[in-house]
Structures are given as structure tokens and as C-alpha cells.
Rosetta silent file (secondary structure, phi, psi, omega in degrees, C-alpha in Angstrom):
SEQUENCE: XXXXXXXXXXXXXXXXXXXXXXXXXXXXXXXXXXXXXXXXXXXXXXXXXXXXXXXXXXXXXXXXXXXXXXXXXXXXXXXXXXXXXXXXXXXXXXXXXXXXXXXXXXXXXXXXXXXXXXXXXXXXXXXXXXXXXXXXXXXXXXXXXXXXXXXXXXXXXXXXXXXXXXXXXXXXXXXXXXXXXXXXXXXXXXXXXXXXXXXXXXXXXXXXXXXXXXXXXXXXXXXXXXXXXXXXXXXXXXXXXXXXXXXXXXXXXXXXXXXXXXXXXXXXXXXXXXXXXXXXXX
SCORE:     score description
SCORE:     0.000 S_00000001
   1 L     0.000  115.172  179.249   -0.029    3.785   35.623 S_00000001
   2 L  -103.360  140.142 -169.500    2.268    5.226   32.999 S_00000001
   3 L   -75.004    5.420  138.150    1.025    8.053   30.959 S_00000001
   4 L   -52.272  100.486  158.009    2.627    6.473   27.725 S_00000001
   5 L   -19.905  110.197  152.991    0.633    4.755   25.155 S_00000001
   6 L   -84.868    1.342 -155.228    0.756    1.155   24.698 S_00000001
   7 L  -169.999  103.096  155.435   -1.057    0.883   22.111 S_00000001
   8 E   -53.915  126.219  154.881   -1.615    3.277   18.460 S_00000001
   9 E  -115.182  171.353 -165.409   -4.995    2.715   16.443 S_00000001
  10 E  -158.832   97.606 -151.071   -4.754    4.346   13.288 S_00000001
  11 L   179.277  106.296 -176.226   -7.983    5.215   12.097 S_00000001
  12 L  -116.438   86.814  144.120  -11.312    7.671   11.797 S_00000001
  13 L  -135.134 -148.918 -176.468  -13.994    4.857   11.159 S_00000001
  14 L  -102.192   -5.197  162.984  -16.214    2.972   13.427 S_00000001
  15 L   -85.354  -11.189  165.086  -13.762   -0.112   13.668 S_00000001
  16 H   -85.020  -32.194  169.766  -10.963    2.287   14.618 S_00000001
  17 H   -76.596   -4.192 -174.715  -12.883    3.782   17.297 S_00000001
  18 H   -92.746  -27.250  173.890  -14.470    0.674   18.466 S_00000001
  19 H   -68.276  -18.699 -176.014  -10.888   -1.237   19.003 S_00000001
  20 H   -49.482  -61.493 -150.197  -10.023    2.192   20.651 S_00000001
  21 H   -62.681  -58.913 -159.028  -12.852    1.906   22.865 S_00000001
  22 H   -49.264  -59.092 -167.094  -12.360   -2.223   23.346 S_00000001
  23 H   -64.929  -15.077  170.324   -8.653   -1.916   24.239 S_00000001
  24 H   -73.693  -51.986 -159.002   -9.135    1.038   27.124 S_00000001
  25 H   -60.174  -35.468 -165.314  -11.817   -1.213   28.442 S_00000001
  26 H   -84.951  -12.339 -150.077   -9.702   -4.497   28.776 S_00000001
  27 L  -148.936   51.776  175.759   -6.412   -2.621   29.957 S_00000001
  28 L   -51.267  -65.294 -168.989   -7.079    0.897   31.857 S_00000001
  29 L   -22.504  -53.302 -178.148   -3.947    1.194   32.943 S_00000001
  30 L   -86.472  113.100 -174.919   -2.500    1.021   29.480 S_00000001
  31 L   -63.366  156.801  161.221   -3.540    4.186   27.511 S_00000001
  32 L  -135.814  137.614 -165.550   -4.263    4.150   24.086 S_00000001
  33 E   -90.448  103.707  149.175   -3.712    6.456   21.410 S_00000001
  34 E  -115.674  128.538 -161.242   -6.016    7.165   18.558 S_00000001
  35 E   -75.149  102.622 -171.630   -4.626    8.358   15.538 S_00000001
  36 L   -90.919   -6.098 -160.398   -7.675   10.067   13.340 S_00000001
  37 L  -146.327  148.093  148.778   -5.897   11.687   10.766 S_00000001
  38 L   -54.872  -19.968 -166.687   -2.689   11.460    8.489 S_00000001
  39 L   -92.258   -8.542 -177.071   -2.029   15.120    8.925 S_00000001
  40 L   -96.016  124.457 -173.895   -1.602   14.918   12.822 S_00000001
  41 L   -43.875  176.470  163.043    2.137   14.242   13.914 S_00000001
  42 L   -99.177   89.331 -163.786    2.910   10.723   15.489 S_00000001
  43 L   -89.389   11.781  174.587    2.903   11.756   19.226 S_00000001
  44 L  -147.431  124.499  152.070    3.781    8.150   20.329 S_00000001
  45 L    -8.397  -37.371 -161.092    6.172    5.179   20.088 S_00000001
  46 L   -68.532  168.177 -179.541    3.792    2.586   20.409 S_00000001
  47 L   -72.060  120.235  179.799    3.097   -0.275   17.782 S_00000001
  48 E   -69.879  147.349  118.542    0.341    1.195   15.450 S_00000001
  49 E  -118.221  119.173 -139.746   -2.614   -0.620   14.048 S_00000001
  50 E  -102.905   89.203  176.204   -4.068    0.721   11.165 S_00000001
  51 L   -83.506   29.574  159.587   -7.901   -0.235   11.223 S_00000001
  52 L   -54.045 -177.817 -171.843   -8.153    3.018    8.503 S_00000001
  53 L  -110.859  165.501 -157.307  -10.403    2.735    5.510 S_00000001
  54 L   -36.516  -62.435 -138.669   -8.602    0.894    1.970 S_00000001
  55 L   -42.800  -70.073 -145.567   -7.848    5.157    0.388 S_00000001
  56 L  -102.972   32.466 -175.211   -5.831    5.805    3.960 S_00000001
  57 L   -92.219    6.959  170.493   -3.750    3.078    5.379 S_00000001
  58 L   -82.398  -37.603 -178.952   -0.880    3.254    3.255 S_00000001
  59 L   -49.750  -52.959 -168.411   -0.763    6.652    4.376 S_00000001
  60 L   -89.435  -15.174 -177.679   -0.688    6.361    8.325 S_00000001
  61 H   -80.704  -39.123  177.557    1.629    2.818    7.566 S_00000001
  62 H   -87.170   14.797  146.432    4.509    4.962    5.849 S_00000001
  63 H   -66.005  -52.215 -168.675    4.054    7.650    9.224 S_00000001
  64 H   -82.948  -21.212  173.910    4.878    5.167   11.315 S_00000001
  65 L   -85.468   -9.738  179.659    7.429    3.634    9.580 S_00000001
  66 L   -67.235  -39.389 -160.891    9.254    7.131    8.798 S_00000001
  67 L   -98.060    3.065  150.784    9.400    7.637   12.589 S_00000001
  68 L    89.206   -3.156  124.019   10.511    4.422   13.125 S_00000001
  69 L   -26.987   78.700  176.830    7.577    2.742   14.360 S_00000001
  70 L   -46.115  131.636 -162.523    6.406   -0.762   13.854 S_00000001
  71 E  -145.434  141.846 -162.822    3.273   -1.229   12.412 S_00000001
  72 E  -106.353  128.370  159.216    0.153   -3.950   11.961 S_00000001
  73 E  -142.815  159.610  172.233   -2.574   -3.139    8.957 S_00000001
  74 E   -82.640  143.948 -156.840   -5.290   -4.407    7.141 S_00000001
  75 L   -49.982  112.817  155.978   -4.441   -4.912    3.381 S_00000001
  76 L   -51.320   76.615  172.985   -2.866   -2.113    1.859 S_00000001
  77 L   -19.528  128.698  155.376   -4.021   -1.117   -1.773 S_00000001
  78 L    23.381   62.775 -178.776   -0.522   -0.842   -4.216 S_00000001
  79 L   -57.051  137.406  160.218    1.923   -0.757   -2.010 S_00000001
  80 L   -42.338 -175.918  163.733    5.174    1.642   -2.719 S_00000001
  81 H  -108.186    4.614  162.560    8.318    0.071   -2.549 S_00000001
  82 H   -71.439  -47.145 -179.979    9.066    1.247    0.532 S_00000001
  83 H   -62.207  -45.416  173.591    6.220   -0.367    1.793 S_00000001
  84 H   -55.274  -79.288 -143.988    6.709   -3.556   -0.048 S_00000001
  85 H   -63.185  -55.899  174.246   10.371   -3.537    1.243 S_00000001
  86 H   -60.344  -41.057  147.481    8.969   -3.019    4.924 S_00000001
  87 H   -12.315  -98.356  173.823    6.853   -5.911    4.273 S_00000001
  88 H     4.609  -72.138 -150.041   10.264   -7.513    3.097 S_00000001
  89 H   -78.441    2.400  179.708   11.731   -6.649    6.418 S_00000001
  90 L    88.374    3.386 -179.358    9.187   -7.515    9.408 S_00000001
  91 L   -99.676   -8.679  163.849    8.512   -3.612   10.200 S_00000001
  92 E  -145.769  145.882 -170.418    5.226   -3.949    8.600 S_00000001
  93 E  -128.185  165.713 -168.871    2.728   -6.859    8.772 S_00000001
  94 E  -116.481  123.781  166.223   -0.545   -7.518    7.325 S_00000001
  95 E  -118.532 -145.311 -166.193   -3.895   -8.703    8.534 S_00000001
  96 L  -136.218  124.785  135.629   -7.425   -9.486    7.217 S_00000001
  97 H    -5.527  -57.759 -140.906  -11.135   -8.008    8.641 S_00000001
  98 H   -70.712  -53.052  170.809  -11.767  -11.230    8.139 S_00000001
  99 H   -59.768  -13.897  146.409   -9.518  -11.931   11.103 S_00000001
 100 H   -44.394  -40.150 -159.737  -12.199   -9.980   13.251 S_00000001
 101 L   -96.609  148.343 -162.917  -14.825  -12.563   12.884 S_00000001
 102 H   -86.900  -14.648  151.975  -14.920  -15.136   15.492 S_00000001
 103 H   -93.896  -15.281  160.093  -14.821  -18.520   13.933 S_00000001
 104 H   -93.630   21.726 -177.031  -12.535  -17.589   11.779 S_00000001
 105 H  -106.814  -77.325 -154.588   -9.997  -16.334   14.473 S_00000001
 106 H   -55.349  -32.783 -153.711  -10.833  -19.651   15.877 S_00000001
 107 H   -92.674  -28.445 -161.122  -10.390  -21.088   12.602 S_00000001
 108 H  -104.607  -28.879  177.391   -6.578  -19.431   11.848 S_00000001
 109 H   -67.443  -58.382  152.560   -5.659  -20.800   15.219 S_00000001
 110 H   -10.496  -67.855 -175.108   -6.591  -24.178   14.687 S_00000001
 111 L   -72.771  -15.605  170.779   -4.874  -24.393   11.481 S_00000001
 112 L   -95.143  -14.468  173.600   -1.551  -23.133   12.931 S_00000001
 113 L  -106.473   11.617  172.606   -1.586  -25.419   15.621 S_00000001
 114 L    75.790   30.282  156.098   -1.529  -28.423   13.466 S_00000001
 115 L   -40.162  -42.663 -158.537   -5.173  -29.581   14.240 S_00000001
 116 L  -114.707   35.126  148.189   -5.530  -30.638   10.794 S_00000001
 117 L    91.922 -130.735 -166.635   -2.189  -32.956   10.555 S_00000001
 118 L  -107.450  121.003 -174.183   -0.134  -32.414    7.296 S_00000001
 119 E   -85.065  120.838  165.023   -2.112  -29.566    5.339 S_00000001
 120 E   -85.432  -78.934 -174.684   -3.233  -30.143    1.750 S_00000001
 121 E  -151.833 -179.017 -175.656   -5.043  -27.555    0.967 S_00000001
 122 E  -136.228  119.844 -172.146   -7.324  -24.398    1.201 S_00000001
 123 E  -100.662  108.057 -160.557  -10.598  -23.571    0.080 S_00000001
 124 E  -114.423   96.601  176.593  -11.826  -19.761    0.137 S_00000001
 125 E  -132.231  122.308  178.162  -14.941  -18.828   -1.378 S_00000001
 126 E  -114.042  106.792 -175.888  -16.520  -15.315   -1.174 S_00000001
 127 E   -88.951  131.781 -178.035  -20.107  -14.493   -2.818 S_00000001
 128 L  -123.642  157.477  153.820  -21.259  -10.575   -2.943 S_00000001
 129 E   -71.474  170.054 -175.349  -23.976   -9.101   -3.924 S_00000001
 130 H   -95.058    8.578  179.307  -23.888   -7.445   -7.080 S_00000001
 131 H  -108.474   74.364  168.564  -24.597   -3.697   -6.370 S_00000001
 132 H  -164.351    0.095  170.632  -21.402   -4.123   -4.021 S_00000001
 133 H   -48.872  -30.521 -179.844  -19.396   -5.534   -7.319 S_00000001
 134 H   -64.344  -34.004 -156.302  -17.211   -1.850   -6.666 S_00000001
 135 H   -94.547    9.876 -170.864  -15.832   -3.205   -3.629 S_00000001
 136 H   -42.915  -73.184  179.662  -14.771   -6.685   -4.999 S_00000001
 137 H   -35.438  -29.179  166.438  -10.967   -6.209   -4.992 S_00000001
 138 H   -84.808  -10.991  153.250  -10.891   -5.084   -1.091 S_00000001
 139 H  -112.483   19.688  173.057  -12.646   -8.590   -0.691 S_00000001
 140 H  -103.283  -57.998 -168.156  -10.412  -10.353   -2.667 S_00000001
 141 H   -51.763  -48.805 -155.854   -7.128   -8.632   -0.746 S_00000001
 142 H   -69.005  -34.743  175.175   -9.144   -9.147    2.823 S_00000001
 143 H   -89.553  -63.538 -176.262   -9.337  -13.337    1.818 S_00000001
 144 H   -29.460  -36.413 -169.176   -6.362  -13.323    0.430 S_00000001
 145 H   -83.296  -20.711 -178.947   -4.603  -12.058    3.169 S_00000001
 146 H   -84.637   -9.852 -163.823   -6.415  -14.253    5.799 S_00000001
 147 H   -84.766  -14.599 -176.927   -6.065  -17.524    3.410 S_00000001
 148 H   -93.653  -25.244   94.382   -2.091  -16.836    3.620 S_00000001
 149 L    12.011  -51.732  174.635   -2.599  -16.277    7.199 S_00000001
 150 L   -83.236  -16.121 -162.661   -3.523  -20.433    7.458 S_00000001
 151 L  -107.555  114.420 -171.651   -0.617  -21.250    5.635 S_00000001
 152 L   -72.574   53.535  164.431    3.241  -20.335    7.322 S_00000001
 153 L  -127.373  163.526 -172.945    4.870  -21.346    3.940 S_00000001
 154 L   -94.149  150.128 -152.536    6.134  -18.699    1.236 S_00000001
 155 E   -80.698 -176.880 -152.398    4.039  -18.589   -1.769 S_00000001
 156 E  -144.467  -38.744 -166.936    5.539  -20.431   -5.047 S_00000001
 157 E  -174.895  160.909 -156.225    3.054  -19.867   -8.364 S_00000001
 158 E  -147.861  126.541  128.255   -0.095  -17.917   -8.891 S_00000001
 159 E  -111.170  161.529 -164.809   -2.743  -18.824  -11.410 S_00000001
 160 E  -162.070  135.269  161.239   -5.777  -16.326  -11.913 S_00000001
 161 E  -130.451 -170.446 -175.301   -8.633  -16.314  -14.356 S_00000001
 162 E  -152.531  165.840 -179.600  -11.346  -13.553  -14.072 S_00000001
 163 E  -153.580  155.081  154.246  -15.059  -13.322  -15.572 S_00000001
 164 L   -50.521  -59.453 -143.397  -17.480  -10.352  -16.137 S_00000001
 165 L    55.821   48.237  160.361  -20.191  -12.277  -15.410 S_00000001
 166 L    90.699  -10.000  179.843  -22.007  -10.443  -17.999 S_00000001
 167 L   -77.225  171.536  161.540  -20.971   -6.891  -16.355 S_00000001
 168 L  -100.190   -3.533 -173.859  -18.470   -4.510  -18.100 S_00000001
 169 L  -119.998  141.944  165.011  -16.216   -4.627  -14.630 S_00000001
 170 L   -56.769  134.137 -162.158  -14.458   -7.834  -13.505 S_00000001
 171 L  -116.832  -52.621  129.976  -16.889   -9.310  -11.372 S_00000001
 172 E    -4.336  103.066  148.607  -14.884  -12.670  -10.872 S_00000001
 173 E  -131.140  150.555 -171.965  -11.295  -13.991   -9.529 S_00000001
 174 E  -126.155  140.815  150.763  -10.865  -17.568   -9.614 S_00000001
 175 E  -144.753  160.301 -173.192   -7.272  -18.117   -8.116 S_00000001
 176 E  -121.265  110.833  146.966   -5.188  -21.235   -7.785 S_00000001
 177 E  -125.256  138.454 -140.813   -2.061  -20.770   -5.241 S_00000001
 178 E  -104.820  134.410  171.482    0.603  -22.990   -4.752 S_00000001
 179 E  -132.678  165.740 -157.822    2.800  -22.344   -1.751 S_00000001
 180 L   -41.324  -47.829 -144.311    6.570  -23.627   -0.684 S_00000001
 181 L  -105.704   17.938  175.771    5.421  -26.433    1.455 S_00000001
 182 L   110.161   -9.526 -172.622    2.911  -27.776   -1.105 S_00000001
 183 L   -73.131  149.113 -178.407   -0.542  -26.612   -0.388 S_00000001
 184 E  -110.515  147.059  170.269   -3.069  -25.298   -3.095 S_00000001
 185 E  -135.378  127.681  144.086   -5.179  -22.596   -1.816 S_00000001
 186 E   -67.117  113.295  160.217   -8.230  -22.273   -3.892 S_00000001
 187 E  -134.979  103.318 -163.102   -9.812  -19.091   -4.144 S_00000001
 188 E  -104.725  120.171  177.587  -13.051  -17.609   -5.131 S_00000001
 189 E  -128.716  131.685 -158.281  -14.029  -14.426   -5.101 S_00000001
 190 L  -156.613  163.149 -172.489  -17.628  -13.083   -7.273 S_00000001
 191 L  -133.395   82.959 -165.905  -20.059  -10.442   -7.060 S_00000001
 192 L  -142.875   -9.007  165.815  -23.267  -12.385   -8.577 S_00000001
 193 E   -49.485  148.862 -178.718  -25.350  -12.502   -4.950 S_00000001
 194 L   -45.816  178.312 -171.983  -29.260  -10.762   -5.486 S_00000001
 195 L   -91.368  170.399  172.771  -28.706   -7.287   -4.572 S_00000001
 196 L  -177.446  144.104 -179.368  -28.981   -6.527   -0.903 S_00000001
 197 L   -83.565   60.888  169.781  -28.332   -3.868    1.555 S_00000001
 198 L  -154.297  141.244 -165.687  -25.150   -5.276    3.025 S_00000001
 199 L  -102.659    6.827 -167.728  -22.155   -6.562    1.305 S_00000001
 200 L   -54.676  -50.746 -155.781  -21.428   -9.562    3.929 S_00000001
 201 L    21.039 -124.532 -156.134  -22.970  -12.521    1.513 S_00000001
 202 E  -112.778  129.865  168.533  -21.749  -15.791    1.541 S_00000001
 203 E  -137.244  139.505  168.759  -18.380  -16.737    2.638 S_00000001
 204 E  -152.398  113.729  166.699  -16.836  -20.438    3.345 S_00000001
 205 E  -111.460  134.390  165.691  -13.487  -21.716    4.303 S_00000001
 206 E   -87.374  128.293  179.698  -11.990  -24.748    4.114 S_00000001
 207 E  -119.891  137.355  169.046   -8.705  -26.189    5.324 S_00000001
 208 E  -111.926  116.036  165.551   -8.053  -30.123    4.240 S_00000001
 209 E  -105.073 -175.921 -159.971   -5.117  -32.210    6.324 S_00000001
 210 L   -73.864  -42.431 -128.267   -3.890  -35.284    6.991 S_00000001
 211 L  -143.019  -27.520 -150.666   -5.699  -36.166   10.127 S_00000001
 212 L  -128.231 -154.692  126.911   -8.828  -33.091   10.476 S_00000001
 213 L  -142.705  116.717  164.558  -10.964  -30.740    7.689 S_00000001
 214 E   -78.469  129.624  161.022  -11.446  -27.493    9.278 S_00000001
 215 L  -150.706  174.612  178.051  -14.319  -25.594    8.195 S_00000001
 216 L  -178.656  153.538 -160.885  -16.482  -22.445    8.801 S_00000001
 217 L  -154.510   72.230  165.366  -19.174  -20.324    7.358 S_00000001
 218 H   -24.002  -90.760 -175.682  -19.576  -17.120    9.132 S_00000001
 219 H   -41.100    1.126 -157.287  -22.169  -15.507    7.433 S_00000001
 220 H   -99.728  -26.474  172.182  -24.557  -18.668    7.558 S_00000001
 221 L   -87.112  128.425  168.717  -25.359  -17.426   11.485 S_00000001
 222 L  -174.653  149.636  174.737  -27.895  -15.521   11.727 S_00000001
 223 E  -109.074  143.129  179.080  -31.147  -15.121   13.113 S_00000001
 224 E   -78.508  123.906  162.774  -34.802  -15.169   11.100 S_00000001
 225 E   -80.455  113.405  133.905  -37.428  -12.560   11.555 S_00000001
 226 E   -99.316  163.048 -155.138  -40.677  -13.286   10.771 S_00000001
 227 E  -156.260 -179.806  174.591  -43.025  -10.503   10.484 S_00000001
 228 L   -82.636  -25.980  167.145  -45.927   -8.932    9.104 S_00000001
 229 L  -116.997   45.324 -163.593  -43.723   -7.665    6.156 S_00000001
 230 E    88.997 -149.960 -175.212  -42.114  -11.644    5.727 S_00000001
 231 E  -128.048  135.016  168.046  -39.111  -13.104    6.618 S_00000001
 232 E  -163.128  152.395 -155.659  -35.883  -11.368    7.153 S_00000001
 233 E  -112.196  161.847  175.548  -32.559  -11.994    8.494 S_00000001
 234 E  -159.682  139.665 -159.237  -29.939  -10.429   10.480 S_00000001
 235 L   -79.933  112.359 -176.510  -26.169  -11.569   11.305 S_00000001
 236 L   -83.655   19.742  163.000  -26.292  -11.951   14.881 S_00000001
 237 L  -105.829  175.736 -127.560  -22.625  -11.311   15.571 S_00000001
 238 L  -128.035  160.272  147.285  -20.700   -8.357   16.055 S_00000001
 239 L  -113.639  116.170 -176.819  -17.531   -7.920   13.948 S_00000001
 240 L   -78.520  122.635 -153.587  -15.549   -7.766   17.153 S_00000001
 241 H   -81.270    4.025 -178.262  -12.434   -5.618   17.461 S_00000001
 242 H   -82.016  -34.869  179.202  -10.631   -7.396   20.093 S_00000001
 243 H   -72.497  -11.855  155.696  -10.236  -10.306   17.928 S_00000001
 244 H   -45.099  -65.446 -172.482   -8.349   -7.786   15.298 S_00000001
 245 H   -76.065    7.241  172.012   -5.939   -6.480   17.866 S_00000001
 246 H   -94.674   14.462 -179.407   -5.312   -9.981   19.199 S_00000001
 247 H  -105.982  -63.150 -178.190   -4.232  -11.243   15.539 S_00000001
 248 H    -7.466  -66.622 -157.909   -2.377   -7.901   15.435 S_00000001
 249 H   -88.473   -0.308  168.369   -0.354   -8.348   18.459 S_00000001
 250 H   -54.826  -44.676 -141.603    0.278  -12.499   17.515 S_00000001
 251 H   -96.640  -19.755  164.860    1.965  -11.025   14.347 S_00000001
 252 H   -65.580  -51.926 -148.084    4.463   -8.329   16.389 S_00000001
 253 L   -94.429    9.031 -159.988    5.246  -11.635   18.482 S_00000001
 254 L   -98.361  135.851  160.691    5.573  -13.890   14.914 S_00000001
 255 L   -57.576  -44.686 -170.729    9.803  -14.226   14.863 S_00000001
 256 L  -116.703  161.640 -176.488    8.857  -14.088   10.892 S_00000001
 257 L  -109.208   42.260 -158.983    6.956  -12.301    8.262 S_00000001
 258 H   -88.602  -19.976 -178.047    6.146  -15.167    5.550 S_00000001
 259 H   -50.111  -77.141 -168.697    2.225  -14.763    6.113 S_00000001
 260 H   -41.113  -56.574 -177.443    2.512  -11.149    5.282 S_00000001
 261 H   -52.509  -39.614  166.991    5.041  -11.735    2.646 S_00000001
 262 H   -61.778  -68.017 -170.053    2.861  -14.316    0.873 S_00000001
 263 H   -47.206  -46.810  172.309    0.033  -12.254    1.195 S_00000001
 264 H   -57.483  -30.860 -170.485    1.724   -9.309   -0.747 S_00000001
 265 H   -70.600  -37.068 -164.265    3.265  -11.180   -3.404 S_00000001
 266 H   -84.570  -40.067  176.023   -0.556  -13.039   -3.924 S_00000001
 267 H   -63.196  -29.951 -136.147   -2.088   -9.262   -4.079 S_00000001
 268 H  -124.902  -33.365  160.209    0.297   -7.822   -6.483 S_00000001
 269 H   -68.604   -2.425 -176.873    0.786  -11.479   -8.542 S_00000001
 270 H   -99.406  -31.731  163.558   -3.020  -12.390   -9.225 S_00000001
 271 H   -45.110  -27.706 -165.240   -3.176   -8.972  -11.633 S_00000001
 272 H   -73.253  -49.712  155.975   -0.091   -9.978  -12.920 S_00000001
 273 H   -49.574  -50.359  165.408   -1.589  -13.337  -13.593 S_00000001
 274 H   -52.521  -28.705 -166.601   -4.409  -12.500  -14.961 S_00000001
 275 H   -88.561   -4.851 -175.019   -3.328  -10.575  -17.628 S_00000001
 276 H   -94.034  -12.144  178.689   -0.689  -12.960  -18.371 S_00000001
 277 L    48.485   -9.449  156.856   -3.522  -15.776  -18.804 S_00000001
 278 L  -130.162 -150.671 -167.898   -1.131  -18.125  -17.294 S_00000001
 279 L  -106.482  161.760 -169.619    0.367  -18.905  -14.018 S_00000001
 280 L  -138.987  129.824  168.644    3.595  -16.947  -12.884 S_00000001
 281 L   -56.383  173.963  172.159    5.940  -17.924  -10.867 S_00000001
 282 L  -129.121    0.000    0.000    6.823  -16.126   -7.440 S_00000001
């Protein structure tokens, strides 16, 4: 048993302590380290993965990379350009929440292992409710990053329109992206679900091929209550953290970083689009 981490979480929420928890259980042997705070040194070597909340993962992503540390996170608000540039370079890679849920980890495998022939295209659409309309942009980065995630080609052109939807705040992104090897990824992101207390709503992706259609609709499992005060539902899965750190440790084992690469370029080019009202190259 070596007293040496294998394995940094980077994190004070309940999905950094629960991968914490997951990864001691499947591995005693290998310790794991969790990292609660930016302000606490970096007492270990190991490859980091930063399950932090949106404010502080840029934060614990440039710690690890000052000290030289490779590192896996979930999408990173306005990156620096150090950060961008570690992008660039394979020392930091990007995943999705999204990649947590278990048909669509099933779903991202699938589509990488050429189930669905010669890939056309990809269809993303995420419905919120609307007193969760604050958090829209951390569910447009979380599909973006998993929809770039089905595709291994580098991204090409960007189009982006946006809508209130009757709000004073963008409520809306409509985006059209074109990547290297030809595929359109279609993506919708909206905050117009009834109000509700959970922000899960409706999500459904599609991949279209040659030879397959992949598809999957998390949120649609669930099981119905009925009761004495109606009907009411509740998502009977978990969002599980093992399937995070196994997408993690696929992308330290990826020879390349075009998922990641795509994915940044697609965060930081659909503002660019929008405001540009027409599509911009990449």
C-alpha cells in the first residue's frame, strides 16, 4: 500500500466529496486526496480533478498547473490565457456533469466507437425551468462541452442566435456548429420550463450516422408518486461520481486534446457569435 495519492479531487461540494468517497471505496489501496480549498498548498503529485463549483475551478486548475500537475475539470468560466494555452497544450482537459449521468456516459462511448457509422450530426437540446434562467450559461458550457465530447474533430464555424423569451436576461442559445470532419451539432439551450424546485428539466441528445441514431433522454426516467396531495415525480437515478472520474481518467489516457479544444473555442466563440449576428469562423 503506498501512502501516496493516486488520485486529487478538487473540490468542497457534495460531488467532490462523493467522488472522494466513491474512489476510496473502489481502490483502498490507492489513497485519495481531497483538495477543499484554493488556499491550502498542493501536497500531492497526483492528476487533479476539479469537481469545484463554476466561481472556483479556474482557481484550483491554475494550482495544479503552476506546480506542474496535470489536471481534468468541469467547464471553466473565462478562461485566462494561461489556461486557454494549457487547454492548447494537453495539461488541462475538460469534461461535462453531464458526463456523470449514465446513459449518457453510455451514450459518449457509443458514439466514439463508431456505433453510428459515418456521423452526420448532433442534436442537443436542454429545457430549464425559468426561476433557474440565472444558471443558463453553466448549462449551456456543461452541453457544450459533452456535445464536443461525441465528436473527435476540431471545431470549424460557430453560428449563435439568442432570445429573451420575453425576460430582460438572455433566456435562449440556439447554436449551429460545424466541425473539421463535417458534422453539424445543433444546440439548444432555454430557460422557458414551469417553475420547479430543481433545475434538471428536459434534456435530449441525438447523434445521426451512417448505419445507427443514437439517442437518450435522461431526465424522462423517473418514477410517479401518487398521493393524497396528487401526482409527483422524482428522478430515480443518482448523478453518479464514478462515471465522472472514469471520463476523467479516459481523457489523461486520450493521446490528444481536440474534444477539449473544441469545447473551448465553442464556449468562448458562441458570445462572440452572437453579438456578431453571424457565424464566425474558428
Amino acid at each position: 500500500m503506498s501512502n501516496q495519492p493516486a488520485l486529487t479531487i478538487a473540490g468542497d461540494n457534495d460531488l467532490s466529496t462523493n467522488a472522494a468517497r466513491h474512489a476510496i471505496a473502489a481502490v483502498p489501496d490507492d489513497p485519495v486526496y481531497l483538495w477543499r480549498s484554493i488556499a491550502d498548498p498542493v501536497v500531492s503529485k497526483a492528476p487533479v480533478v476539479v469537481l469545484a463549483d463554476v466561481a472556483e475551478r479556474a482557481g484550483f486548475a491554475q494550482a495544479a498547473l503552476d506546480a506542474g500537475i496535470p489536471a481534468v475539470s468541469l467547464p471553466i468560466k473565462d478562461p485566462d490565457v494561461d489556461l486557454k494555452q494549457a487547454i492548447a497544450d494537453g495539461r488541462l482537459r475538460l469534461m461535462s456533469r453531464l458526463h456523470g449521468l449514465p446513459t449518457l456516459a453510455r451514450l459518449q462511448q457509443d458514439a466514439m466507437n463508431g456505433t453510428v457509422g459515418r456521423r452526420y450530426g448532433v442534436f442537443a437540446s436542454h429545457r430549464i425551468p425559468v426561476n433557474f434562467a440565472d444558471e443558463l450559461d453553466d448549462v449551456v458550457d456543461d452541453l457544450v462541452t459533452y456535445c464536443c465530447s461525441l465528436i473527435d474533430a476540431p471545431l470549424s464555424r460557430v453560428s449563435v442566435t439568442t432570445s429573451d423569451l420575453g425576460t430582460s436576461e438572455t433566456a435562449g442559445w440556439f447554436i449551429l456548429a460545424r466541425f473539421a470532419d463535417e458534422t453539424i451539432a445543433t444546440i439548444e439551450v432555454a430557460a422557458v420550463l414551469p417553475e420547479a424546485d430543481e433545475p434538471a428539466g428536459e434534456l435530449l441528445i441525438e447523434v445521426t450516422g451512417s448505419d445507427a441514431v443514437l439517442r437518450a433522454a435522461p431526465e424522462q426516467q423517473g418514477v410517479l408518486i401518487r398521493g393524497a396531495e396528487g401526482v409527483s415525480r422524482s428522478n430515480w437515478y443518482a448523478e453518479p461520481s464514478d462515471f465522472l472520474l472514469q471520463r476523467a481518467t479516459q481523457l489523461r489516457d486520450l493521446e490528444t486534446n481536440t474534444t477539449s479544444l473544441s469545447a473551448m473555442k465553442l464556449m468562448q466563440k458562441r458570445f462572440e457569435a452572437a453579438t456578431a449576428n453571424q457565424a464566425v469562423e474558428v
